[in-house]
DSSP file (Angstrom, degrees, kcal/mol; ACC not computed):
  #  RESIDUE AA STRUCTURE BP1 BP2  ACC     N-H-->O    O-->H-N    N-H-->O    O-->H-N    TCO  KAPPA ALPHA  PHI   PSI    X-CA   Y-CA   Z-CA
    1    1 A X              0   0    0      0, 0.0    18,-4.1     0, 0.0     2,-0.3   0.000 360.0 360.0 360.0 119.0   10.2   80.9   11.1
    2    2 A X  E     -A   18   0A   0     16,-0.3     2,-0.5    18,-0.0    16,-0.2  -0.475 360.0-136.2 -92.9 146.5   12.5   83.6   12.2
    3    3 A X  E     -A   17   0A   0     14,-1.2    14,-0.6    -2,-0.3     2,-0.5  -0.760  23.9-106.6 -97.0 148.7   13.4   86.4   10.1
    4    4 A X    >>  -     0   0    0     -2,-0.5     3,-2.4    12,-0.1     4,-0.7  -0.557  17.5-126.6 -81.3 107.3   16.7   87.7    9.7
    5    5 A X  T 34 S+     0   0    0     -2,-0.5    -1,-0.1     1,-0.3     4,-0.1   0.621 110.6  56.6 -46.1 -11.0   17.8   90.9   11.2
    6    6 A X  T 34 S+     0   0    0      1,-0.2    -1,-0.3     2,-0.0     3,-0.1   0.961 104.0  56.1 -69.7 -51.4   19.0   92.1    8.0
    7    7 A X  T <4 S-     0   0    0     -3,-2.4    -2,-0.2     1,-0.2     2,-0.2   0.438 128.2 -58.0 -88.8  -3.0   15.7   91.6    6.7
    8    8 A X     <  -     0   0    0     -4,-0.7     2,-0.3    -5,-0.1     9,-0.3  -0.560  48.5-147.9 150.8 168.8   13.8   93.6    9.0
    9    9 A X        -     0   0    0     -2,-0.2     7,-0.2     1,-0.2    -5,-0.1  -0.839  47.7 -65.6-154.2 159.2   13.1   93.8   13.4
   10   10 A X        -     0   0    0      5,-2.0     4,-0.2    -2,-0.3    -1,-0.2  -0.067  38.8-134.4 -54.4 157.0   10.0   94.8   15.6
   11   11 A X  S    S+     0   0    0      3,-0.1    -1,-0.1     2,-0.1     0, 0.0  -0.443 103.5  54.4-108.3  39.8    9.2   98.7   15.1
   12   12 A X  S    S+     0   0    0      3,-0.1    -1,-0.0    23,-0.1    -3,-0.0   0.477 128.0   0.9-106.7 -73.1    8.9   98.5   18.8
   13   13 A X  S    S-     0   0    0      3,-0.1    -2,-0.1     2,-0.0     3,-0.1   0.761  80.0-125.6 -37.8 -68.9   11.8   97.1   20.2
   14   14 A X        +     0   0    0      1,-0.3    -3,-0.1    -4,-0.2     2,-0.1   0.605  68.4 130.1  97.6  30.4   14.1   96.5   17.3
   15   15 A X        -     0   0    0      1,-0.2    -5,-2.0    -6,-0.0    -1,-0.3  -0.286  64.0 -55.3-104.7-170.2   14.4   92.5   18.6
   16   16 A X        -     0   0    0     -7,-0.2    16,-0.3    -2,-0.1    17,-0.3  -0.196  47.4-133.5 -69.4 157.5   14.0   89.5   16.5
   17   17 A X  E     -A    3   0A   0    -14,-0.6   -14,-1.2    -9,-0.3     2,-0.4  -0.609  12.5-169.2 -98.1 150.1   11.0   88.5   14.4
   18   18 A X  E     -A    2   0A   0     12,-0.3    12,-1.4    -2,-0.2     2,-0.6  -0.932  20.4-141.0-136.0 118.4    9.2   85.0   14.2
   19   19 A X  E     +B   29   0B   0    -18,-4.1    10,-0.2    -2,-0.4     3,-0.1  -0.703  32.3 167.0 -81.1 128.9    6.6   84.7   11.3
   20   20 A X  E     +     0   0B   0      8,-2.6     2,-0.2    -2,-0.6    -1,-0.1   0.227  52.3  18.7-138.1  22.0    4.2   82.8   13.1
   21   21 A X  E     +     0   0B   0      7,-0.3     7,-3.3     2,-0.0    -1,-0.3  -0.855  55.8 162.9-176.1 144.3    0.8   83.0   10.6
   22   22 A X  E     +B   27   0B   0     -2,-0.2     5,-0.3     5,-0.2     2,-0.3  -0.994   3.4 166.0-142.6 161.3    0.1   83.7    7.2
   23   23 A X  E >   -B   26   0B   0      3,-3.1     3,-0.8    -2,-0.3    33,-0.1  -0.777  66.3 -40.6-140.1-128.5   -2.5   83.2    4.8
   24   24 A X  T 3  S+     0   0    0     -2,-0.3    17,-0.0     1,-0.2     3,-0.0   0.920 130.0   8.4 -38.5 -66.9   -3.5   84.5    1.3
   25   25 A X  T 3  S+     0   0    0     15,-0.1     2,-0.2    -3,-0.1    -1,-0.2  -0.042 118.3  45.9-117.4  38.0   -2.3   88.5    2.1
   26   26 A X  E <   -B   23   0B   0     -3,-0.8    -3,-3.1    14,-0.2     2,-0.3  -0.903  57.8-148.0-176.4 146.5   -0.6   89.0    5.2
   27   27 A X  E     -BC  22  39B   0     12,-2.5    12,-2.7    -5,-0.3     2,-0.6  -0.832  25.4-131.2-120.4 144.7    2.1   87.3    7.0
   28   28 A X  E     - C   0  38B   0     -7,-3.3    -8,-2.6    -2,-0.3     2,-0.4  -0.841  26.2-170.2 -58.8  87.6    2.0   87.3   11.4
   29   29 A X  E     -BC  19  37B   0      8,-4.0     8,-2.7    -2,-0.6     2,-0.3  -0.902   9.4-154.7-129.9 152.9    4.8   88.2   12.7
   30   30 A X  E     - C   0  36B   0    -12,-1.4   -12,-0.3    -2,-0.4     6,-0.2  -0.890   8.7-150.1-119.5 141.2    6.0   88.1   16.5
   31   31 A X        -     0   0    0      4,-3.0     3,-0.4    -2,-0.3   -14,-0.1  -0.574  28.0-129.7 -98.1 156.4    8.6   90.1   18.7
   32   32 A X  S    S+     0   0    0    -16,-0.3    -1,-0.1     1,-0.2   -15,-0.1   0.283 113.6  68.0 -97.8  -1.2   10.1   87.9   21.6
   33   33 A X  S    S-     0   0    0    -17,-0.3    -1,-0.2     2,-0.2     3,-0.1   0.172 124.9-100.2-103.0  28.6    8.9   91.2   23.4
   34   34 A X  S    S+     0   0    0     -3,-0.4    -2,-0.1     1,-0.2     2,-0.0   0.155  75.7 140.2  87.1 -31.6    5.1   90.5   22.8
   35   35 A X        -     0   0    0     -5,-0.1    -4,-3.0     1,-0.0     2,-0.3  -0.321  26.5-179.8 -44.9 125.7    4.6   92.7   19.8
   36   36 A X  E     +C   30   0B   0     -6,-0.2     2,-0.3    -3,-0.1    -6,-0.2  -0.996   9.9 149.7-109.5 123.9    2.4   91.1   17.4
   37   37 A X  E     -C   29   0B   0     -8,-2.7    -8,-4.0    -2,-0.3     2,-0.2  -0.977  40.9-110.6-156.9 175.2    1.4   92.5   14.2
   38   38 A X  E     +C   28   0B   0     -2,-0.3     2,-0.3   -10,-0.3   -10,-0.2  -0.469  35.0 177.3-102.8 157.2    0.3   91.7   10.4
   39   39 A X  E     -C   27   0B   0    -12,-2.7   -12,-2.5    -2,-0.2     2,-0.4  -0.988  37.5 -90.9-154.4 165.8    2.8   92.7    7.4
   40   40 A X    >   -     0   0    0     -2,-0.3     3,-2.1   -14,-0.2   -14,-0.2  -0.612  34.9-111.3 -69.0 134.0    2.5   92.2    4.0
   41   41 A X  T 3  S+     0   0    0     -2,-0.4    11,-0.4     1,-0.3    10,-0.2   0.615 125.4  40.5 -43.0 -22.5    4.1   88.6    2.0
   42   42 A X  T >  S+     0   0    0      5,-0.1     3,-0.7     6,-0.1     2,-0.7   0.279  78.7 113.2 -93.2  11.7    6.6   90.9    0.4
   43   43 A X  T <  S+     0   0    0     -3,-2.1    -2,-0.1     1,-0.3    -1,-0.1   0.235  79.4  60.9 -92.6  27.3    7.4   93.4    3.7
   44   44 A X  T 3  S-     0   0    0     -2,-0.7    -1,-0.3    -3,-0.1    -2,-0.1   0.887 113.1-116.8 -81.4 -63.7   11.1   91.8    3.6
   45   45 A X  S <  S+     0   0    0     -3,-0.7    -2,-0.1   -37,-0.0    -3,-0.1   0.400  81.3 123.0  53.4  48.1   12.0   92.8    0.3
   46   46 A X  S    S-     0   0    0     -5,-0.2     4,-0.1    -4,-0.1    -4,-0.1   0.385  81.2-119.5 -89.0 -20.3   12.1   89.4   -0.7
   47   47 A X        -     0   0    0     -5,-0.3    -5,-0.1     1,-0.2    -4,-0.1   0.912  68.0 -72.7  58.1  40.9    9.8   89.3   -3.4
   48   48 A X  S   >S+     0   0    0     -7,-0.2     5,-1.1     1,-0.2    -1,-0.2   0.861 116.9 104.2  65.8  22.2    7.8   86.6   -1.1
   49   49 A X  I   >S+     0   0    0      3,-0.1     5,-0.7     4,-0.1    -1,-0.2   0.803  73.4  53.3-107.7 -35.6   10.6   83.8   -1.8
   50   50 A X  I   5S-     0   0    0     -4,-0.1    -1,-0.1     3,-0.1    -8,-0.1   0.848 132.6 -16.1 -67.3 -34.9   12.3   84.1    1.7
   51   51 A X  I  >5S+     0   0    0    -10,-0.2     4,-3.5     3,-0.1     5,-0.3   0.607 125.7  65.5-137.5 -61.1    9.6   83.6    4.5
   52   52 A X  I  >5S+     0   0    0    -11,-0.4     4,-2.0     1,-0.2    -3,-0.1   0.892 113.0  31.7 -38.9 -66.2    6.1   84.0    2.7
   53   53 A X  I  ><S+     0   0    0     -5,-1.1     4,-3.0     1,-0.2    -1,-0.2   0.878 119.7  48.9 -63.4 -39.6    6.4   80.7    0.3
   54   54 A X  H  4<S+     0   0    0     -5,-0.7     4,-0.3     1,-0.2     5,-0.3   0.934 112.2  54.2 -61.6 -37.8    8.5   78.4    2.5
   55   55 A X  H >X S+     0   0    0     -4,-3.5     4,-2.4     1,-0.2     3,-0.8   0.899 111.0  41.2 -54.7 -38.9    6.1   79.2    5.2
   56   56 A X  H 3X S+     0   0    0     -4,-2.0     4,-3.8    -5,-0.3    -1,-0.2   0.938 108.0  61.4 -66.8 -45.9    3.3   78.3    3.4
   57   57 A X  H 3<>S+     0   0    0     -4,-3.0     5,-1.3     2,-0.2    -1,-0.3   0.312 110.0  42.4 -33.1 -11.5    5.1   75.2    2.0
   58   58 A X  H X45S+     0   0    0     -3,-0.8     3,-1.7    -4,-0.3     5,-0.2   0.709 114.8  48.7-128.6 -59.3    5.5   73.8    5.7
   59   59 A X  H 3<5S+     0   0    0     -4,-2.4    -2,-0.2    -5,-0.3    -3,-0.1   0.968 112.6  47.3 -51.7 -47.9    2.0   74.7    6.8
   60   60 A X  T 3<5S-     0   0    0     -4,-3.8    -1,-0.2     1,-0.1    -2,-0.2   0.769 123.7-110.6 -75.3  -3.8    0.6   73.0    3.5
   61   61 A X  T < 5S+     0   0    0     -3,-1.7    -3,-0.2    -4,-0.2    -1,-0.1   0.693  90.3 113.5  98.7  34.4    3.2   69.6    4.4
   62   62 A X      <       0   0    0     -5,-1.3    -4,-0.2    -8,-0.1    -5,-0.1   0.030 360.0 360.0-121.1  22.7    5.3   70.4    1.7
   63   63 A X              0   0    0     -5,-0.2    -5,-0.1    -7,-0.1    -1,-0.1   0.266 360.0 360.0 -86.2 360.0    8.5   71.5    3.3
């Protein structure tokens, strides 16, 4: 699930984001320049509705 460059970019780079793991307290997320690192289910400023819940929703076959 890619994240929206409004909603935040790699603190390496600055390229696009992919959330690409989550579970209970921490979302995965990957730069299409190899960075990988953990962030929190809110570290949009989404209040967890934008990437954390749908994500989970698709992994649990409910999307």
């Amino acid at each position: 699930m890619r994240v929206s460059s409004d909603d935040g970019v790699c603190t390496s780079c600055g390229g696009e984001l992919e959330v690409v793991d989550a579970d209970d307290a921490t979302m995965t997320v990957e730069c299409e320049c190899g960075e990988c690192y953990t962030v929190e289910p809110d570290a949009f400023g989404d209040g967890c509705m934008t990437y954390y819940v749908p994500f989970m929703a698709e992994r649990q076959g409910g999307a």
